[in-house]
N, C-alpha and C positions, 0 to 999 in steps of 0.2 A: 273252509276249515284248514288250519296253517298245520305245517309238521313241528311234530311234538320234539326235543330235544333235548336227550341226558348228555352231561357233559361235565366231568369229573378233572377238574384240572391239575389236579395232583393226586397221583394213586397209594394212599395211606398205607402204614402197616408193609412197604413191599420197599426192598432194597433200590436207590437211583430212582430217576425221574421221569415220569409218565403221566400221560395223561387218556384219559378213553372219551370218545365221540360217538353218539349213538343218534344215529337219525332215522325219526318213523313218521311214517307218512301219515294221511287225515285219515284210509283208511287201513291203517293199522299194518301196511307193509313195513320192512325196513329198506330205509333207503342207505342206509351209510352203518358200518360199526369198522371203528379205526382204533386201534391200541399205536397212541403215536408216543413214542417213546424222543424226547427231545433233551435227554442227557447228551452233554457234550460229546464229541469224539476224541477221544484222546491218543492213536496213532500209536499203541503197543507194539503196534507192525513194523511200523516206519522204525522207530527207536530204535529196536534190535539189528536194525541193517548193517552194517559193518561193523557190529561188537563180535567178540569173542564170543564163541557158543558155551564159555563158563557160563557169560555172563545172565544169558536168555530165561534159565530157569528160575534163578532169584528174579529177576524181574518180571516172568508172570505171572511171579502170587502178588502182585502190585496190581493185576487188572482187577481184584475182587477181595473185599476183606471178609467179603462171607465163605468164599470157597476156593480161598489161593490156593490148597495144599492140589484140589487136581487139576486144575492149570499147571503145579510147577510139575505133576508125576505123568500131566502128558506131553508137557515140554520136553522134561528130561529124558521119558521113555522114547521121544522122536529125534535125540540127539544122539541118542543109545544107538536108536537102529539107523541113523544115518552113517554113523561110524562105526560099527559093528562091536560095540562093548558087550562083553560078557558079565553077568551077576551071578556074584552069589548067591546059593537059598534064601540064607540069612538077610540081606536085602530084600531080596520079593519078597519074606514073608513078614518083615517090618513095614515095609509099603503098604503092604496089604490092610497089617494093622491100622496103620495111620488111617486108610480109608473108610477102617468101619469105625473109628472113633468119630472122624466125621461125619460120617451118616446118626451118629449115635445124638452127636451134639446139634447136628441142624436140622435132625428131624425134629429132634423136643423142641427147637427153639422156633421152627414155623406149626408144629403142634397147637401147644402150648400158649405163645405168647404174638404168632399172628393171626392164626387162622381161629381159634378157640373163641376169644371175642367176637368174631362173626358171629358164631352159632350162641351162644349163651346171650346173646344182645347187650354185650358191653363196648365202648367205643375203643378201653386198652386195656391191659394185662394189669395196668397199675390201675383200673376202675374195677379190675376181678378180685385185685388184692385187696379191697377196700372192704368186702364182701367177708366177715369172719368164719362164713360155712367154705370159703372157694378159697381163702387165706392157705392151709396147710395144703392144701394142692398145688398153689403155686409155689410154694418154698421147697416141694418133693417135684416140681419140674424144674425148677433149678439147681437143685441138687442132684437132676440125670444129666443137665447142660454143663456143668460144673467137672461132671467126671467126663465127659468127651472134651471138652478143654484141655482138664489137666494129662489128657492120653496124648494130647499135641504137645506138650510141656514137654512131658517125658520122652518123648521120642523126636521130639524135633527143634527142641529148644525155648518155644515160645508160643503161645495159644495160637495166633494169625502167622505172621511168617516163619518159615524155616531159615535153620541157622546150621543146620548140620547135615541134611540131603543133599549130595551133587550127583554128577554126572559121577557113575561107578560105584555109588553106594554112598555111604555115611562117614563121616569125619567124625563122629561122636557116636556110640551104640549107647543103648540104656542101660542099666544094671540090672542083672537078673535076678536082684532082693524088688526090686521098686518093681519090675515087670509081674511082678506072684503079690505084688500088695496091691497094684492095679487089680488081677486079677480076682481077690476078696474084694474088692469094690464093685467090680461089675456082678460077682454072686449075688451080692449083698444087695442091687439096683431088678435085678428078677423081678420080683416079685411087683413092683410098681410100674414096669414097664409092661407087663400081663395087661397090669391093670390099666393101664394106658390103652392097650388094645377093646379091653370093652369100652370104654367113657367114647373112644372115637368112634365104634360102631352107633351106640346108643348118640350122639349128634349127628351123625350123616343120616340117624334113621330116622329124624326129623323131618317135616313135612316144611317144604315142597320138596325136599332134597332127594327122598328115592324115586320121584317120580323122572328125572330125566337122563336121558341114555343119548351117547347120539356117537355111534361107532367110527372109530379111525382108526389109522394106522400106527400103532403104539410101538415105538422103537428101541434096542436097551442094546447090550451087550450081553453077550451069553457064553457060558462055559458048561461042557455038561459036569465038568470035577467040582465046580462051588460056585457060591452066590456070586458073579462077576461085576466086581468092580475097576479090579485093576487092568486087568486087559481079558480078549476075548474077542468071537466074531460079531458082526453087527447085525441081529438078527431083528427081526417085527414080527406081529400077528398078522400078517397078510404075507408072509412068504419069504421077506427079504432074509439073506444069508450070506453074508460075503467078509472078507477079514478087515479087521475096522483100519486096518491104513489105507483099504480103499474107497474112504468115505467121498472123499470129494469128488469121482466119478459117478456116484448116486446118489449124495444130499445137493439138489442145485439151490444157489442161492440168487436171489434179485433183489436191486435197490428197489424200494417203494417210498414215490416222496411223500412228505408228511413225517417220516420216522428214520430216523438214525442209525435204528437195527435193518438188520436183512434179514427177507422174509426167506423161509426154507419149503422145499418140495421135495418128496422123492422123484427121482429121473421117472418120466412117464406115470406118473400120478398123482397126488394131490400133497396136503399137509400131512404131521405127524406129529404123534405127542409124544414127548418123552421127561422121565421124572420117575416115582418111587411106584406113581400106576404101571406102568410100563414096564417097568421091572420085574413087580411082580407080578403081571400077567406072562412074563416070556419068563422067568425063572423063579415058578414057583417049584417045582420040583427038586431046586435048592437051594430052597432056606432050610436052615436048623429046622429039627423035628417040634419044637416044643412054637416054634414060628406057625410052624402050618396048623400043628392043632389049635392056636390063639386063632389063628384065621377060621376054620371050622366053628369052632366053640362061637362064631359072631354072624358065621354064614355069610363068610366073606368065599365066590365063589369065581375061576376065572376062566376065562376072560372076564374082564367087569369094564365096560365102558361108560359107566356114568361119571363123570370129571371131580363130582362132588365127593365121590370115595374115595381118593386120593391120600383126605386124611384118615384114613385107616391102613390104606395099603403105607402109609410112614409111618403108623406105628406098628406095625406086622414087620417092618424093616430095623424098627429100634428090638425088637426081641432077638432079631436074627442077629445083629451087630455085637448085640451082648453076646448070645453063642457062640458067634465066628472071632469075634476076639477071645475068650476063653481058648476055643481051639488054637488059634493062632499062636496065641504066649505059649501053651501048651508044645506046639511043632515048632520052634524058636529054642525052646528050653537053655542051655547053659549060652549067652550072650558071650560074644566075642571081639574084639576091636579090631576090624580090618582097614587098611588102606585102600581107599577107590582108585584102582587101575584102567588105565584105558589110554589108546594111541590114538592122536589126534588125526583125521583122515578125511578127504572130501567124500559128502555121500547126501543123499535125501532122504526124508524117513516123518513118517505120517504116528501117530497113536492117537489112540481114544482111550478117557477112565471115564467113571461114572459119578460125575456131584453131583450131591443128595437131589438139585432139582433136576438130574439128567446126565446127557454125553455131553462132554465137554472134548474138544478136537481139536488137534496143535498141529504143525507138519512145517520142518524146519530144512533144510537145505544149507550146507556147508564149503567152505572151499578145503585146498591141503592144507592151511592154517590154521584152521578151524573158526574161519569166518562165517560170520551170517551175512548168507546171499537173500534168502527168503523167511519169510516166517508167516506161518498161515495159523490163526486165533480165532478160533467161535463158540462162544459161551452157550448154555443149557438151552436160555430164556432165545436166545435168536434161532433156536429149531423150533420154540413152542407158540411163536408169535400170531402167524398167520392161523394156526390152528386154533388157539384164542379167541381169535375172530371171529372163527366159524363158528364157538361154540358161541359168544354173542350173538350170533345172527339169528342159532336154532332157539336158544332161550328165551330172546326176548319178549318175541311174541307169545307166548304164555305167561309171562308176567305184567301183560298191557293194563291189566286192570289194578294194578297196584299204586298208590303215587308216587307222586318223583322222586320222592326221599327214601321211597323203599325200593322201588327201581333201579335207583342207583346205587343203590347198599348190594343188589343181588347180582348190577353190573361189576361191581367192588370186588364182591366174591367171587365169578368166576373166573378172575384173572387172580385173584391172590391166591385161588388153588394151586397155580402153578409154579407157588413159589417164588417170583419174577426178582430175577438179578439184571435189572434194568442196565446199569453205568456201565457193566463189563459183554452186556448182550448188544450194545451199540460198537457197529463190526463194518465199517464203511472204507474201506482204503484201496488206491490201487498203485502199484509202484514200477514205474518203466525203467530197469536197468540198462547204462551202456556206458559199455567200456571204450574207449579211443583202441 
């Protein structure tokens, strides 16, 4: 009897290029599950090596068009502290914003229009639309995705890249008419994003879906003042606590051939997930109040280690983003036009924020010029990769009795749980400096 073989050569519905390998044996062990990611490497690292440290944060929202903005806000936060800039409130509390429009806008949009066709058994968003009962659902998920775009707009110039964040704050603030009209929009978006939290419960609690759990180490950022996204220490459910510019003394990385990306470990133990599960297992004490009770009201309960709730804990995140934006325009109040100050200085300096699928981690090193000596780049999807696997390994053999074309639909699924920002999580470089 020969080994059975799923083998998915392009991973649908999920940002860049992947493919997944599943090999099992005659009798029913597995012998192989590889998430080989063979999106090109494109050398983000290298490039920035003798630019200007202006230049390093515009050019990290270039590794990802789905989630430049916290590439550029952990760029710039690690050029910030290698040179010791000071910010205003009013910057951190714009940043801030920008970040929960992001989380606002990329949760609805892997909600919605990736992961929703799994469960409803459509092959895309444009086969759901086609559907006249699921038609006005998908035009009120694009009209939640529409408003976290246009929160990019208004605060940074342009849906995908920024035009107006640098090092020291903002070349451009918003006006504080369009900030209070934002605000009537995210009111106004309430009530749909509630409702977004049952429709996600009510799919996850689909069958086979609440049957699997398989416990790991789930990693985020935390603050105990607010929901953390913009900075914060780097905490997990298994203990870890340490401040997130010391990530790279605890997340170890290694090439694994077959794949582009680097697989991740914590120092002295194994994989880890991280993403909107993660999050709100390490800070659910806070989200907005009307977040937690959506969670309650669905019997969403944490810890939660089943990977398939994933899509609930991102919509338990879009309630919270609408709240934490409200608050935020709110603590902002009358908008100001300041000049970004700051003296150029050699220094090295690490940060971590949170894109909607995770930590996202920069750490930049400078000369007295303000040259880039170093630049250190690693995307959500290259923490969540090896863990991926694992969850491959534990699922598959419970769904051996399925065929191949549903096997690999449920292979399909557990990786597009995690959101996979494939092109910018391929993180392969190393660079030997020397000076004569």
């Amino acid at each position: 009897m020969s080994d059975r073989r799923i083998f998915v050569d392009y991973l649908a519905r999920a940002e860049g290029e992947g493919a997944i390998d599943v090999v099992i044996g005659p009798n029913g062990e597995i012998k192989e599950t590889r998430w080989k990611m063979f999106e090109p490497m494109r050398f983000f690292e290298a490039i920035g090596i003798g630019r200007r440290c202006e230049e390093i944060p515009e050019i990290a929202q270039r590794i990802c068009g789905i989630c430049p903005h916290p590439h550029h806000f952990s760029t710039v936060q690690a050029i910030e502290r290698a040179m010791g800039v000071q910010l205003s409130e009013q910057t951190v509390l714009l940043r801030k914003l920008f970040l929960l429009g992001d989380v606002l806008q990329s949760n609805a949009l892997h909600l919605y229009f990736l992961a929703a066709p799994d469960f409803v058994g459509y092959d895309s968003v444009i086969a759901m639309a086609a559907n006249p009962e699921l038609l006005p659902l998908v035009k009120k998920a694009l009209e939640l995705k529409r408003l976290g775009n246009d929160m990019s707009v208004l605060l940074g110039g342009h849906e995908i890249m920024f035009r107006s964040s640098v090092i020291g704050g903002f070349t451009k603030v918003p006006e504080t008419s369009d900030l209070r009209k934002t605000k009537e929009r995210l009111k106004a978006a309430k009530e749909f994003a509630l409702e977004t939290v049952n429709l996600a419960a009510t799919l996850a609690a689909q069958p086979p879906y609440p049957e699997y759990t398989r416990k790991c180490e789930h990693v985020s950022l935390h603050s105990e003042d607010e929901y953390a996204l913009y900075d914060g220490r780097l905490i997990s459910t298994e203990g870890l606590d340490i401040p997130n510019w010391d990530y790279r003394h605890w997340i170890i990385e290694e090439h694994v051939p077959g794949c582009n990306c680097k697989h991740a470990t914590i120092k002295g133990r194994d994989s880890f997930l991280v993403g909107p599960l993660a999050r709100v297992n390490n800070n659910f004490r806070q989200l907005s109040a009307d977040a937690q009770a959506a969670a309650f009201s669905v019997n969403f309960k944490v810890p939660e280690f089943n990977p398939f709730m994933s899509i609930v804990a991102r919509a338990i995140e879009i309630v919270h983003a609408i709240d934490g934006a409200i608050e935020k325009i709110d603590q902002i109040g009358q908008t100001r036009q300041e000049e970004p100050r700051y003296q150029v200085q050699a220094g090295e300096g690490y940060a971590v924020t949170e894109a909607p699928r995770g930590i996202c981690c920069h750490g930049v090193r400078v000369d007295k010029n303000g040259i880039v000596e170093m630049w250190d780049a690693t995307a959500p999807t290259a923490r969540n990769v090896r863990n991926a696997e694992k969850d491959l390994a534990e699922f598959v053999p419970r769904w051996l009795h399925l065929s191949d074309s549903e096997l690999t639909l449920m292979c399909e699924m557990t990786l597009r749980n995690y959101d996979p920002c494939q092109s910018c999580a391929t993180h392969a470089f190393k660079v030997n400096l020397r000076r004569a």
